[in-house]
N, C-alpha and C positions, 0 to 999 in steps of 0.2 A: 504494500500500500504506500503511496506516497504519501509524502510530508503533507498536511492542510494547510493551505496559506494563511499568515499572520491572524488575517482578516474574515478567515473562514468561521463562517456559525456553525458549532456544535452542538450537537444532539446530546443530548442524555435520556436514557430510559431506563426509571425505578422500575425494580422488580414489582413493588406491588401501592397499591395508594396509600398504605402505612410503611412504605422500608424506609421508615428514619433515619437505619443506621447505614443504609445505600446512600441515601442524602448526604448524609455529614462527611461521607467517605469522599463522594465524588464532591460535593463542596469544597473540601480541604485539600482535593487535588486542581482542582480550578484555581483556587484560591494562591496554591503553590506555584502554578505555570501561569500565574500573572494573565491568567481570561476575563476579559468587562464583562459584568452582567448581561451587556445589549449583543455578545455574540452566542449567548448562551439560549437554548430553545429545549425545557425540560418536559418530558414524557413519562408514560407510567407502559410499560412491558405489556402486549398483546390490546391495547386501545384500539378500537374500531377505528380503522382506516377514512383517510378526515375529519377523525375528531379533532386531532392535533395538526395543528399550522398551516390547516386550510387555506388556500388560497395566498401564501406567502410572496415575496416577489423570488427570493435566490431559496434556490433547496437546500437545505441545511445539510452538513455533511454529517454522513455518518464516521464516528472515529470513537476509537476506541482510546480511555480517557490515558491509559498507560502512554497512548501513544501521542497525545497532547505535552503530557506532563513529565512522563518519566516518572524518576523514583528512586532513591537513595535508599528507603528500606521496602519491604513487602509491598506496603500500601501506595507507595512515593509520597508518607506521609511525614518521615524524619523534621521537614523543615517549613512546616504547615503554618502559616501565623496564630499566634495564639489568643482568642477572644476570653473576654472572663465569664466566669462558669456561669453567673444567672445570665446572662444572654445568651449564653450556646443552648439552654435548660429550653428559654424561653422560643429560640426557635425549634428545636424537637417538639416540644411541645402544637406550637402554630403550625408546623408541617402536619398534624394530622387533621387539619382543616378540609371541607369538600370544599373551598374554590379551588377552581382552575388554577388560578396562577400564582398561587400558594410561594412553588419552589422559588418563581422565579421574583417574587418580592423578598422572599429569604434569603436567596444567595445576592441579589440586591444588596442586603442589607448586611449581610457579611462582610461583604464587597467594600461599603461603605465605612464600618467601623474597622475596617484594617488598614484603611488611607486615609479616613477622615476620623482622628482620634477624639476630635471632640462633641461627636457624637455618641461617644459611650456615656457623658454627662447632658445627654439635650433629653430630658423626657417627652419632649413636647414634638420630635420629629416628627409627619406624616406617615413615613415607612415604619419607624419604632413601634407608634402610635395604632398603627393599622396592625401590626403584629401581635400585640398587647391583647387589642381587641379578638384576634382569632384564638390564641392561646387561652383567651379566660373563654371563650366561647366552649373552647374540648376540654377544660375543666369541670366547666359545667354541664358538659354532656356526660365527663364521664362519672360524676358524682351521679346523675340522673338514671345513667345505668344502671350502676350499685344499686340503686332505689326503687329502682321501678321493673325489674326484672322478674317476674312467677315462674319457678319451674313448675311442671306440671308432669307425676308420672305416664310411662309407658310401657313399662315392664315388673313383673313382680320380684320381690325381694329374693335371695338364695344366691348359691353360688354359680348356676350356670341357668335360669330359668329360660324356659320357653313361653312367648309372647302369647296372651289370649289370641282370640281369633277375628276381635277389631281393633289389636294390637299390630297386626303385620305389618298391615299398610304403612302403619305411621315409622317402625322401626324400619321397612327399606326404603321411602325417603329420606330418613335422614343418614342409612349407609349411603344413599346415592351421594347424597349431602359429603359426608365423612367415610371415606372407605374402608379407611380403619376399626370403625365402629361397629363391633358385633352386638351389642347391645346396650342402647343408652337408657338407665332409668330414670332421669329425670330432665326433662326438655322445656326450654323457654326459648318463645320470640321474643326480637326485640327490633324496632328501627332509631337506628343513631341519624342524627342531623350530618355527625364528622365519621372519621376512619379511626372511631376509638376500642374494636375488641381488643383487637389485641394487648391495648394498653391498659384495659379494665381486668381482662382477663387472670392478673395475677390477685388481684380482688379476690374473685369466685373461687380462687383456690383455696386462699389462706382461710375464706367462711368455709366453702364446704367440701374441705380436705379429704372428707369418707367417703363424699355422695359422688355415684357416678352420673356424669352431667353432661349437657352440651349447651351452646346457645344458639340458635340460628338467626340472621340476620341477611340483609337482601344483599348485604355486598361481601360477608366472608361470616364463616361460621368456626366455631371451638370448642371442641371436646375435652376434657377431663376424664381419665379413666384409675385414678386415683394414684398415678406414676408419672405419665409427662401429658403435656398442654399438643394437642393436633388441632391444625387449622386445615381449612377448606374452603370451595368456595361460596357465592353466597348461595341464599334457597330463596323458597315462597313462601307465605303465608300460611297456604292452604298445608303445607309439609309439615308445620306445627303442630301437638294434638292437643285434640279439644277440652272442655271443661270435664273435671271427675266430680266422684262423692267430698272427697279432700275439701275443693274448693266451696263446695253449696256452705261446709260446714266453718271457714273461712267469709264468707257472706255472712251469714248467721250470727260470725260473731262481732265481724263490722259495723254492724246492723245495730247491735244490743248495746257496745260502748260509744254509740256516736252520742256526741253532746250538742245537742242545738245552740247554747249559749255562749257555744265556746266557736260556730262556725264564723269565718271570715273568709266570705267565698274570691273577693279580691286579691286574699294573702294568697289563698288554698289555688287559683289560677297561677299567682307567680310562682309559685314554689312547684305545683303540678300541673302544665301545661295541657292546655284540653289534646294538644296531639298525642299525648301518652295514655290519652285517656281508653281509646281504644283498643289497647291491649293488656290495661287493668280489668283483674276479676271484679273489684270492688266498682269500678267508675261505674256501672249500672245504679248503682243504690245513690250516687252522689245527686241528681235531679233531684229524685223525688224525694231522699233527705233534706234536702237543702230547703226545697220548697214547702215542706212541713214544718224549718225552723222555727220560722216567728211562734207558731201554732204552739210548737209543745215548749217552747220558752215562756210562751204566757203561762201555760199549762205550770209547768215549773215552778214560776214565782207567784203560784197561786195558791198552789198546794202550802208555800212557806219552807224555812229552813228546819231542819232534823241539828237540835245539839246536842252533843253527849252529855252522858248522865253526871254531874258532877256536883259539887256545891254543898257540902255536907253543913249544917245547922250547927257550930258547936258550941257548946257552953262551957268549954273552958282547952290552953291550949295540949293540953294532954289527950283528949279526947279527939280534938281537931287532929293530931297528929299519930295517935295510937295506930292507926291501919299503914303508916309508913315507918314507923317504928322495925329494928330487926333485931330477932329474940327474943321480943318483950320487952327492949327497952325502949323507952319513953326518949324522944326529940325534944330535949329542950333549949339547944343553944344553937346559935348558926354554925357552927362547930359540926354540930351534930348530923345537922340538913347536908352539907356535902360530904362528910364520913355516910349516912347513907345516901345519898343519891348516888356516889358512886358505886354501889352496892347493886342500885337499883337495872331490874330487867322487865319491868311493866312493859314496856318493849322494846323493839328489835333495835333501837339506833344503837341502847349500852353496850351492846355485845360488841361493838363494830370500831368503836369513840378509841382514844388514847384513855381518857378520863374524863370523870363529870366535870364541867367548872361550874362552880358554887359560884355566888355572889360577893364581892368584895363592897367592904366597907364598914362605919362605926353603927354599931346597932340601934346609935340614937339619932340615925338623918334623918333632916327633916325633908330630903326629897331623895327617892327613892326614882333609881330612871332603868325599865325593864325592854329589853331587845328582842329579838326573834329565838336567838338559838349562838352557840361557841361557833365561831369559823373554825380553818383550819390552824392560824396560828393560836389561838384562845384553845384549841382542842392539845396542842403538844406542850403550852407552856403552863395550864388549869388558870387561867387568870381571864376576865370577859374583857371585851372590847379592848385588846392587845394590838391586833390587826390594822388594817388600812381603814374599815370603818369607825375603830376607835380610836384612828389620828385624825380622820377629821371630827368627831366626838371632841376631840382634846382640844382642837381648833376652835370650835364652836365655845367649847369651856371658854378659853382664854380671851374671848371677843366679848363674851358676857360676865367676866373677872369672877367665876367660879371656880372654885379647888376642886378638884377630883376627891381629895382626901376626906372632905365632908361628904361626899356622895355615896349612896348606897346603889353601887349598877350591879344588875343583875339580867339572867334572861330567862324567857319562858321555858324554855326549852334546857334541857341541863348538861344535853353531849349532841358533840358535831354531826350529823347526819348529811351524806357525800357519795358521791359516783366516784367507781375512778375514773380518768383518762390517761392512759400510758400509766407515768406515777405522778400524775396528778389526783389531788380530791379536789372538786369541785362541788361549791354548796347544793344540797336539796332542798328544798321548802321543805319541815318538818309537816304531817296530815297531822286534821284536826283530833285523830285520835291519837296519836306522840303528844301532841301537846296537851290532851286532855289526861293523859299517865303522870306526865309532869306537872299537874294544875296543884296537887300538892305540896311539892316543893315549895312553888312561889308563893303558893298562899302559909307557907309556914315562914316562909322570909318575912312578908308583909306584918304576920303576929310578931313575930320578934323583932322586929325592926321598928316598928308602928311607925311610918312617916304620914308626916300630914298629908302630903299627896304623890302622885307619880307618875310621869312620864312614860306614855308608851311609845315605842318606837315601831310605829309600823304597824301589819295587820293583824300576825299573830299575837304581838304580845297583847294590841286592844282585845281581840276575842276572849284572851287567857282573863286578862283583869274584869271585861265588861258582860262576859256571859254570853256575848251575842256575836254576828257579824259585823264588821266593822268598815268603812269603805272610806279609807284614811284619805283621800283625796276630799273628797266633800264632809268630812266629818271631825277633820282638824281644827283643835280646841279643845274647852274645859266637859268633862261628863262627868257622871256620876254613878260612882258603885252602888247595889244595891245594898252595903252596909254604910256609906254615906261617904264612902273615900272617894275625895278630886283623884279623877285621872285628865291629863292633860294626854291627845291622841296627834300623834305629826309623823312626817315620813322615819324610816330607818337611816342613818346615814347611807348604807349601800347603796339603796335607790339614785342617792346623787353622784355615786360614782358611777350607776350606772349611765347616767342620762351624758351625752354630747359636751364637750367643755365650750360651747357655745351659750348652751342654756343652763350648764353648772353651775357659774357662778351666782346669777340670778337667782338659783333655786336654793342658794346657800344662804343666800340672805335672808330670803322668805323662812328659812327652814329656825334659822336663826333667831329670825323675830318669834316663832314659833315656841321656841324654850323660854325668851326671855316673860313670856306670862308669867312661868313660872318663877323666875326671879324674885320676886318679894318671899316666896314663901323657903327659900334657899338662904336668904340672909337672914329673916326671922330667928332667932332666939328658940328652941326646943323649949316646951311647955313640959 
C-alpha cells in the first residue's frame, strides 16, 4: 500500500458503537502522528452502506492506523500526549452517546487540549461544554438502567432443567439472540436512549452474582451465566417473555404501599420518564393510582391521625419511671436515665447505636432544648449536638449571648438510627414508634430537670413533647403541654444545613429570632 498523502482523510472504523477502548487507542495514535481533526472521518465496523459520509466530495482513504502513525511500542502508543484523567474519564464516558458525531467532537476535543493548553481551564468551551452535556446524559441513562430493569423468568430452577412447553419459544430466541446461551433463567428488556450495556452491565453482576441472567436490548444484548459477561447482538421486543404469576404478585404489592399523599407526579415524570414506562410491570397501576390520589388523601385526613399508646398518668416520679427501671430498681437521677437507656432495646435502633446519648446539662435549667435523635458524631462521642448541627446550635447560642452550660439539650430519640453507605452512616428519620419507646426517657429528663419551658427542634421532638403531629413550618412558636409546660416548636438546625447557602443565611436569622422568644425565660433566675 502506499504512503496516504499528508493531506489525505482517514477513515476509522470502531468495532462496535460502544468500543471505547478502540476509540482511545486509535485516538492516541492520531493524536501521536500529528492528524487535525478535519482529516479525520470516524465509522462504526459493518454500518449500512451510506450511512457514513454520504455524498462526501474526496473518498476518504482507507489506511490502516499503524500505517499512519507507526509505533515505538505494541500500540505506537509509547509517546501518546498525555490528557489529565477526569477528561480522558469524561470522554469515554461521552463516546457512548447515540449521536452521530460523537467521535468526531471527541477527538476534536482531544485534539484541542493537546495544542491549546488552556482549555483544560475554560469550563465554558462549546466543545467541553457539549461533551459534559453527552456524558451526564449516559450517566443518566445508565443509572436509569440499574432502575428500571425487570427480569422476568423462563426456565425453572435445578441444575440442568428443561423448559415448559410455552417456554421454548422464548428460550431459542434469545439462543438466537446469544448462542452461547443454553438456558437463560431470568430475562429483561430494556431500550437505552445511548450504547450503555455494556457499561451497566458490570452492575447486574455485582446485584445478581447467582442469578443466571441476560438482558436484551435493540442494539446489543448480555448474558451472565454466573462465570463471565457474553455479549450479542441486539433483538426484539416480541423475543422478551411475557408477564408470570411473580409479577401479578409484584403489582399486588405496589398497589397496597402506594401512598397518595406522598405522590408528586411532576417529581415521579422527572425521575421516571413516561418512555420507560412501557416496559415497567408496575406503570399500568401509575394512571389510575394517581388519578385516585386526591380521592383517598381526602379519604386519609378524614379518617385522622393513629398515635401510639403512650402518656402514663403519674402520681409521683417513681411510678412514672418504674416500667423503665432494670431489676427493680427505681430511676431517680439523670444519672440513672442514660445508665438505663443504654440498656435499653424497646427497639431495634439500640442494638445497632455505638451508645445511648443521655442529655447533658445542670438539673436545675430553666430551658431545656430537645432534638430529633444523636447523629453520627453524638452517637461515637455519647454527648448530643457535638456534630455540624450542634455548631450551628452553638452559633445561634452565641448571637443570643446564651451558655450552653446552663442549658439542659437533650433529644427525643436516645441512639443514632442510620443506613450504611460504603462506610458511611447516614441519618434515618427515627418512626413514630422509636420515638414513642423512647417517650420515656425524655419524659423522665423533663421530671428531673423541671425546666420552665422547652424548645423543640423540629418534628419529632414537637410530636414526643406535644402528643400530637406537629407541622413545624406553620406551627412555629409558643404551645402548650397538656401538663401546662411552654414548649416553644422551630426548625432542627439540620434543616438549615440542608437548605441552599442562598437561602441559609436568611433562614438562620429567622431560625434565630425563633429561640430568642425564648430568651427571657433562659436569663430568668430558677424558682
Amino acid at each position: 500500500m502506499n504512503p496516504p498523502r499528508p493531506d489525505a482523510p482517514i477513515t476509522v472504523r470502531l468495532g462496535s458503537e460502544d468500543d471505547t477502548a478502540g476509540f482511545r487507542s486509535a485516538a492516541r495514535r492520531l493524536l501521536r502522528a500529528g492528524i487535525a481533526p478535519g482529516r479525520v472521518h470516524w465509522g462504526i465496523a459493518g454500518a449500512p452502506a451510506g450511512d457514513l459520509f454520504e455524498g462526501a466530495a474526496d473518498q476518504p482513504h482507507e489506511a490502516g492506523l499503524h500505517a499512519v502513525a507507526g509505533g515505538d511500542g505494541p500500540d505506537g502508543e509509547a509517546a501518546a500526549p498525555a490528557l489529565p484523567a477526569a477528561l480522558v474519564q469524561l470522554i469515554e464516558q461521552a463516546a457512548l452517546h447515540a449521536d452521530r458525531d460523537r467521535h468526531a467532537l471527541l477527538y476534536r476535543l482531544a485534539w484541542r487540549l493537546v495544542h491549546e493548553p488552556a482549555l483544560r481551564d475554560d469550563p465554558l468551551d462549546p466543545d467541553r461544554l457539549r461533551a459534559e452535556d453527552m456524558a451526564r446524559a449516559v450517566r443518566r441513562e445508565m443509572h436509569k438502567m440499574t432502575a428500571f430493569v425487570r427480569f422476568r423468568p423462563i426456565g425453572q430452577p435445578g441444575a440442568a432443567p428443561e423448559p415448559q412447553a410455552d417456554q421454548v419459544d422464548q428460550v431459542a430466541e434469545v439462543d438466537q439472540a446469544l448462542p452461547r446461551l443454553s438456558l437463560v433463567r431470568h430475562v429483561a428488556w430494556f431500550e437505552p436512549q445511548h450504547h450503555v450495556v455494556a457499561a451497566a452491565a458490570p452492575f447486574f453482576v455485582r446485584r445478581f452474582a447467582q442469578m443466571d441472567w441476560a438482558i436484551l436490548t435493540p442494539c446489543r444484548c448480555v448474558r451472565w451465566d454466573g462465570r463471565e459477561l457474553q455479549f450479542g447482538p441486539g433483538a426484539r421486543r416480541d423475543e422478551a417473555p411475557g408477564a408470570d404469576a411473580g409479577e401479578a404478585l409484584w403489582l399486588t404489592y405496589y398497589q397496597s404501599i402506594f401512598n397518595p399523599a406522598r405522590l408528586k407526579l411532576a417529581m415521579m415524570r422527572k425521575e421516571m420518564p413516561r418512555r420507560y414506562w412501557k416496559n415497567l410491570p408496575e406503570a399500568v397501576l401509575i394512571e389510575p393510582l394517581a388519578a385516585r390520589a386526591a380521592e383517598r388523601s381526602g379519604q386519609m385526613v378524614a379518617r385522622g391521625g393513629t398515635l401510639p399508646a403512650r402518656r402514663r398518668a403519674a402520681a409521683s416520679l417513681a411510678m412514672r419511671l418504674a416500667p423503665v427501671a432494670d431489676a427493680g430498681q427505681s430511676v431517680l437521677s439523670l444519672k440513672d436515665v442514660g445508665t438505663a437507656a443504654e440498656r435499653c432495646r424497646r427497639c431495634a435502633i439500640g442494638a445497632h447505636a455505638t451508645q445511648a446519648v443521655p442529655g447533658t446539662g445542670p438539673a436545675g435549667a430553666r430551658l431545656m432544648i430537645v432534638g430529633e435523635q444523636p447523629g453520627d458524631q453524638e452517637d461515637l462521642r455519647g454527648q448530643p449536638f457535638v456534630g455540624p448541627a450542634g455548631r450551628l446550635l452553638d452559633r445561634a447560642f452565641t448571637r443570643l449571648g446564651w451558655r450552653r452550660e446552663t442549658l439542659y439539650l437533650t433529644n427525643a430519640v436516645k441512639h443514632f438510627k442510620y443506613e450504611l453507605r460504603g462506610h458511611r452512616r447516614l441519618h434515618k428519620t427515627p418512626a413514630q414508634q422509636e420515638a414513642a419507646a423512647c417517650l420515656h426517657w425524655l419524659e423522665a429528663e423533663i421530671t428531673l430537670v423541671k425546666p420552665s419551658a422547652i424548645v423543640a427542634l423540629g418534628a419529632t421532638a414537637a410530636r414526643s413533647l406535644l402528643g400530637r403531629a406537629v407541622a413545624v413550618t406553620s406551627e412555629r412558636g409558643w404551645h402548650q403541654r397538656a401538663d401546662g409546660l411552654a414548649v416553644l416548636v422551630t426548625l432542627h438546625p439540620a434543616a438549615l444545613l440542608r437548605m441552599e447557602p442562598v437561602a441559609a443565611e436568611a433562614a438562620f436569622e429567622a431560625w434565630t429570632a425563633d429561640l430568642a422568644l425564648a430568651g427571657p425565660l433562659h436569663a430568668a433566675p430558677h424558682s
